[in-house]
N, C-alpha and C positions, 0 to 999 in steps of 0.2 A: 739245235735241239728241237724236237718235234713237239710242241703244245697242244693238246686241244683247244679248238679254236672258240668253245659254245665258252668253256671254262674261263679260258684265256681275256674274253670279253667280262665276264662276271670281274675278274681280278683287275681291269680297265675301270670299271667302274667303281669297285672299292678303293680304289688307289694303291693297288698290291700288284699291278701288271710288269710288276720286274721279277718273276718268276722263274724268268729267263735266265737273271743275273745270279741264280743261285751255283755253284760249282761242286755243293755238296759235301762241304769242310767239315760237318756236322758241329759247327761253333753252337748254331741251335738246339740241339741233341743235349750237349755237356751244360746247357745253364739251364735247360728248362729243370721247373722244379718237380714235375711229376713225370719225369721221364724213367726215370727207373723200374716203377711198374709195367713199362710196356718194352721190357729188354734190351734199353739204350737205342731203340730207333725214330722215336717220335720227336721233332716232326719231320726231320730228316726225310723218311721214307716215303711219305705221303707228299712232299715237294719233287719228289723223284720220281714219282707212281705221274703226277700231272706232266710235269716234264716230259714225261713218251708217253700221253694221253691215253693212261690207262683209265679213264673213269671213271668206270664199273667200281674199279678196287676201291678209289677214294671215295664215292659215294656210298659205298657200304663197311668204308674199315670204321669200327666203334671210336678208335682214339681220336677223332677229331673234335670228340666230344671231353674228352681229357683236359684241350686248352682251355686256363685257365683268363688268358686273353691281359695277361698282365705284363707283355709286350717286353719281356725281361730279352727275349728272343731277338726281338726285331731293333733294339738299343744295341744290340754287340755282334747284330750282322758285319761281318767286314763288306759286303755287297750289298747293302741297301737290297734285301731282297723282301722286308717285311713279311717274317714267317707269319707271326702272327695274325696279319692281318690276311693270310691265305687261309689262314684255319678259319678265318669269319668270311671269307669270300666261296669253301667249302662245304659250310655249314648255310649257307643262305641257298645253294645249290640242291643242298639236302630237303633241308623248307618246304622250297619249290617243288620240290618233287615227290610234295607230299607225303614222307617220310622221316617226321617231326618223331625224335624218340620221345619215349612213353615219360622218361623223367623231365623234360622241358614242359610238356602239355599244361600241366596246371598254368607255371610260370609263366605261358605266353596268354593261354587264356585267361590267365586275373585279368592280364595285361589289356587285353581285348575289350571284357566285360565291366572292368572296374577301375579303368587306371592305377594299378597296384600291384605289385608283386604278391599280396596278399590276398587279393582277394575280396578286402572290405567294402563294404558299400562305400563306393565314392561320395554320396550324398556326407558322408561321416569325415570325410578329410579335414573339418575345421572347427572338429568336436576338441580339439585339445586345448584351443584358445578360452574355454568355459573353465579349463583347469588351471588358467597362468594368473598371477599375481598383476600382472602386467600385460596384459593382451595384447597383439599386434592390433593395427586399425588395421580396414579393407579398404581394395579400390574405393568404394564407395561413399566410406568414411572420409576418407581422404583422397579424393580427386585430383590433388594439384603434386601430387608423392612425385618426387627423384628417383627413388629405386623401388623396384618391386623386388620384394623379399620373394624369390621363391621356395618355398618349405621345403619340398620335395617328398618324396612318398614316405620315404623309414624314418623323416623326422615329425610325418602326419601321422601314422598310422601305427609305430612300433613303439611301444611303451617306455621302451629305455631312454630311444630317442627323444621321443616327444619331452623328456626330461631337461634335455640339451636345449629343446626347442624355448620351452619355457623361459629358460637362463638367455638365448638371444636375444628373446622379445623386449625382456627387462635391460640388459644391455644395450638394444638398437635403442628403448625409448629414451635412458636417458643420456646418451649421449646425443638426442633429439635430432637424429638421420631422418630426416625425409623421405618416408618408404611408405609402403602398403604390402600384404596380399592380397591373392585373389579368394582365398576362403575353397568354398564347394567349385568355385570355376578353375581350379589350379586340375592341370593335366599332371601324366607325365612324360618327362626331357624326353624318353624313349631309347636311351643309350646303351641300355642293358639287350632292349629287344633287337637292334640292331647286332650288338656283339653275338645275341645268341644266333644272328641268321634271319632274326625274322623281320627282311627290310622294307617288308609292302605295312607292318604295324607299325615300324619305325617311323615314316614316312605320313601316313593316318597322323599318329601323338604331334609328329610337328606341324602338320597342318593345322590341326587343330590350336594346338599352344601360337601359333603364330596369329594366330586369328582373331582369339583371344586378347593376344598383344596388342594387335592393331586397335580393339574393340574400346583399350583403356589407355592407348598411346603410349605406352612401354617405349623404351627406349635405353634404359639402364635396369640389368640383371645382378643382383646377389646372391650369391646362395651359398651352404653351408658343407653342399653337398660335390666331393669330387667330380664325381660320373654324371652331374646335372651340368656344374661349371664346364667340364670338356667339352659336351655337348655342343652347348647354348654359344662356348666359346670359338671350337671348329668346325662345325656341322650346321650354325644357322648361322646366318648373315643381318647385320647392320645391327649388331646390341652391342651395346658396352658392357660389357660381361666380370662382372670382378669375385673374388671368394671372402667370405667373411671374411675371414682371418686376415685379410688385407683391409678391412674396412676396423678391425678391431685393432690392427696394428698401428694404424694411423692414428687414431680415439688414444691408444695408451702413449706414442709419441706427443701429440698436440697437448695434453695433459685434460681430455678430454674423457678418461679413466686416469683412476688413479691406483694402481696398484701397492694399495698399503699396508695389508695382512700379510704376511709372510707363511708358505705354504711349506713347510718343512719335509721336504719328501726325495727320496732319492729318486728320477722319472727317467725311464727310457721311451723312446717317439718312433712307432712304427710310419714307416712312407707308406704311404694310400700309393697304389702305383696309376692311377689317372690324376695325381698332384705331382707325382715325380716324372716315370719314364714318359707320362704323358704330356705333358708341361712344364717340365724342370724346375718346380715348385719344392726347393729339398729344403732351403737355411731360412724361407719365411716361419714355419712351425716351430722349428728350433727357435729365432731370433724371439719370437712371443716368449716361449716356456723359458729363455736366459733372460727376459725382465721383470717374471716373476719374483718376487723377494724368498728366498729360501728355498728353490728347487736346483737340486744337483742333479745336472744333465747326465746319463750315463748311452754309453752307445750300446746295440747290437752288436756282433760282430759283421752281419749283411745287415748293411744299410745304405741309404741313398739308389744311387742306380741301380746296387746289387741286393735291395732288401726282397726280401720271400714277401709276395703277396698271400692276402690273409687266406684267399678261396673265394671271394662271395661276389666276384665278378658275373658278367654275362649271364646272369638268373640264376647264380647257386647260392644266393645265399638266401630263397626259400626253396629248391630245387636240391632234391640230393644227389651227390656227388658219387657219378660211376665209376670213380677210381678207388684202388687203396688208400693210395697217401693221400694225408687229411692236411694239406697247409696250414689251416688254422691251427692246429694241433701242437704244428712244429716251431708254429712261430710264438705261441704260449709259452713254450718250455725255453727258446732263448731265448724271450723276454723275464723270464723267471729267474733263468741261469745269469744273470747281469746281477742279480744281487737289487735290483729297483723294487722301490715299491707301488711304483705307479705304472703303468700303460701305456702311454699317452698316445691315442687315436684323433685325426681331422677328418676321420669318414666315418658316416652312419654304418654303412655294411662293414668295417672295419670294426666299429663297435661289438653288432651283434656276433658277426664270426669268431671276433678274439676273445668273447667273453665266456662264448661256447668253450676256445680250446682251452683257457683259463683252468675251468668244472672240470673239465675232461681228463686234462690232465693233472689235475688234482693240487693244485698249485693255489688256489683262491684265497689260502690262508697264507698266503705270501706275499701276492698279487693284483692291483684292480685296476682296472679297465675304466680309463675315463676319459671324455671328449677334452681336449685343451680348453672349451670354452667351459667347462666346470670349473678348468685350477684359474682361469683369467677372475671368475665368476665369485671363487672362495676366496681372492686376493683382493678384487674390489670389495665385496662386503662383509666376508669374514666367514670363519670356519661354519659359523651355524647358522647360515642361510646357504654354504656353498653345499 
């Protein structure tokens, strides 16, 4: 097969240079979940277009902006051909070539200006800790910290989350973890900018964060957030990288929470797909919500490897989305259709997207959306503080 060669080096570098090994089965086509709005050929087609180094056509076909980047594709390749990860070796192509569509612009530019997907003044990332009951300390505060709590952006800056955040801080303190943040010096992971293509800002955020790191001798990362954890866990080198929910799970084993309220709620558990397809992270979220006292697990029908990501990957979940289908939308309604009356999310953007399709689909008097470290939260001290 004939590859373009400029391309062909792009996909070397992102670790997707088996583009080769694709044969065109379209196994990617039949699971992707927004392939239907683009007449059953995506991403099939555009792996085929590179294959006889047509270029031109994939640098200017719109659907590469479709991929949702939630890797459902490149988990049930029989070739190890990482669709996905061509559609981010695509879009970095497009970047570069100066030819950033008009719905990314904002989202790369918060990124750029403000550390945030938002936009907010960064100066502001550590306004939430004025609202907690319990504050985290800072580097500074605490200079001799074992983990650095990294907040991440949607748990600094997005009001839902910051809610979560709250409930952490009072969690990590008193099961008296050894942590800190960094407060206004906290970047961000960069994970998103990268998925969207844009790998020269990607590259900026970890320098920085790494510098950072060095600056307070970081050495052990926690964070709350999927897309921070993946990161920090396969993209930088020499941290010990762990995700709450493993550090909470351990605190409720050692008997160092105590979960004694009973949550009475029937819950179904959406997979964050950078906790699952990205690091096979499916029965730790589960194993938390079955030690809960009084929450009856219920499934999806897609779930684990095969669960529908929410949408709010690679900058869309403040970026709108130039397709039809609305993920988040679809994933509300069989989350609803389970008969559950809880939600249960482990990611921030999981949060905001599925709360949206909640409204949307009109289901809120049925259904609510809540981080797992709320029901961990109303079990250790009770319904009315959770």
């Amino acid at each position: 097969m004939r590859v373009n060669p400029t391309l062909a080096t792009e996909f070397k570098e992102l670790g997707a240079a088996k583009v080769t090994e694709c044969f065109n089965c379209g196994n990617c086509t039949a699971i992707c979940p927004v392939t239907p709005q683009n007449n059953g050929t995506f991403p099939r087609r555009l792996i085929r277009y590179i294959q006889l180094g047509l270029e031109e056509k994939v640098l200017n076909a719109p659907e590469v902006w479709l991929c949702l980047t939630c890797a459902q594709c490149t988990v049930t390749c029989p070739r190890e051909a990482y669709p996905s990860e061509i559609m981010v070796a695509i879009r970095k192509d497009i970047i570069e070539s100066g030819m950033c569509p008009v719905h990314m612009r904002d989202f790369l530019n918060n990124l750029q200006k403000q550390r945030n997907p938002w936009g907010i003044g960064k100066f502001k990332r550590d306004q939430w800790r004025k609202k907690a009951d319990s504050p985290p300390p800072t580097v500074k505060e605490n200079p001799e910290f074992e983990w650095l709590w990294f907040v991440d952006c949607a748990h600094s800056f997005d009001n839902r989350n910051i809610e979560v955040s709250k409930k952490i801080a009072r969690l990590l303190n008193d099961i008296e973890l050894n942590y800190a943040i960094l407060g206004r010096e906290e970047g961000c992971c960069g994970n998103d900018a990268r998925k969207a293509g844009e790998e020269g800002l990607f590259l900026l955020l970890k320098e920085e964060n790494e510098q950072i790191f060095a600056k307070y001798g970081v050495e052990r990362i926690v964070t709350a957030s999927p897309h921070c954890y993946n990161t920090f866990k396969n993209e930088y080198d020499g941290y010990d990288v762990k995700l709450l929910l493993e550090i909470i799970y351990d605190a409720i084993k050692s008997g160092a929470l105590t979960l004694k309220h009973p949550v009475n709620k029937k819950v179904t558990y959406h997979d964050s797909c950078y906790l699952g397809r990205y690091n096979d992270i499916y029965e730790l979220p589960r194993e938390i919500l079955k030690l809960i006292p009084g929450v009856e697990l219920v499934e999806m029908p897609r779930n684990r490897r095969e669960a529908l990501c929410c949408g709010g990957g690679a900058g869309f979940v403040v970026s709108e989305y130039p397709g039809e289908i609305r993920p988040n939308n679809l994933r509300a309604k069989e989350a609803a259709d389970t008969g559950a009356e809880v939600l249960a999310v482990a990611c921030p953007f999981c949060m905001i997207m599925l709360e949206d399709g909640v409204k949307v689909q009109k289901v809120d008097d049925k259904i609510v959306v809540r981080d797992i470290i709320e029901l961990v939260y109303e079990s250790v001290y009770g319904p009315e503080e959770g």
